[in-house]
Phi, psi and omega in degrees: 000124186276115172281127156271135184288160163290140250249314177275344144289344177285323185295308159325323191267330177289337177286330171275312197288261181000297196280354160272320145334291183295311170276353166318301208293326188300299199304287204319283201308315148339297197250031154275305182328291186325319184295328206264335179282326112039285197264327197286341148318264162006294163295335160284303180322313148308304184306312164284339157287352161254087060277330136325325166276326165333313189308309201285309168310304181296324181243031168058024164286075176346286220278335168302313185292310169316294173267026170244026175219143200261185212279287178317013184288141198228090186269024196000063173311136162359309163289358207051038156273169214231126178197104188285195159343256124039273188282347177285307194291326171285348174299303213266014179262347197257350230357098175261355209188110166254128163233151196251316184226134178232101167283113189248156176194152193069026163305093144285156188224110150240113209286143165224063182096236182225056174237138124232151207266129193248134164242127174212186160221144186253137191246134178227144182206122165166187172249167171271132130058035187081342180248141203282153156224157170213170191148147181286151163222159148268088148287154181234100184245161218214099162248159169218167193276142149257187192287346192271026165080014164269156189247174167205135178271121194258002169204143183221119185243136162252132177242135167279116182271100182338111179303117187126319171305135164283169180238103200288153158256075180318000000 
């Protein structure tokens, strides 16, 4: 046989469970807010740092480039060359890649945990080996957060977006 509460005890009780609800619910929401300022950091956190590495690329700056590439960094040239740490810094001590103008435009930023992944497409000017080039790229650039909350970029790839082609957009 089933007892019905008294009617100021039912009320009590629906009033604590609504109110174990209610503070359930707060903490979970707090910290999706927290997540989303979080990534909308972050992302400002990436946006300056690819301007610093532009910066860096246009003047040729060795000792900027040294901390924005990270110890495990892997880099994919135009050319398909493979090119680590090491040989990237030596690319740009050697100028074998002079760049003079970087125009960047189509900047995604996608955050994955404590990776992100940079996509743009770049209007370029500057030489190879002395001979001048210009020309649209698509890059894919890779940082990832270490634990002390610095980011460093550990992979870069360039594709030549073919002159004459349209440039898609999603």
């Amino acid at each position: 046989m089933m007892r019905s509460l008294h009617p100021a005890r039912w009320l009590r009780t629906a009033a604590l469970a609504l109110l174990v609800i209610c503070c359930c619910g707060v903490p979970a929401f707090a910290g999706q807010q927290r997540h989303k300022e979080h990534k909308r950091d972050y992302k400002r956190e990436i946006e300056v740092l690819e301007e610093q590495w532009r910066v860096a690329q246009i003047a040729g700056d060795e000792a900027a480039m040294e901390r924005l590439l990270a110890p495990d960094y892997l880099g994919i040239s135009m050319t398909g060359q493979v090119n680590d740490r090491t040989q990237q810094l030596e690319r740009m001590r050697a100028k074998h890649l002079v760049l003079t103008r970087i125009n960047l435009s189509d900047r995604k930023i996608k955050l994955v945990g404590s990776v992100a992944i940079v996509t743009s497409l770049a209007q370029i000017e500057g030489t190879v080996d002395g001979t001048p080039m210009n020309g649209m790229y698509r890059y894919t650039r890779i940082y990832r957060r270490y634990p002390d909350g610095s980011w460093k970029i550990t992979n870069f790839e360039v594709t030549r977006v073919p002159s004459g082609e349209a440039i898609q957009r999603p």
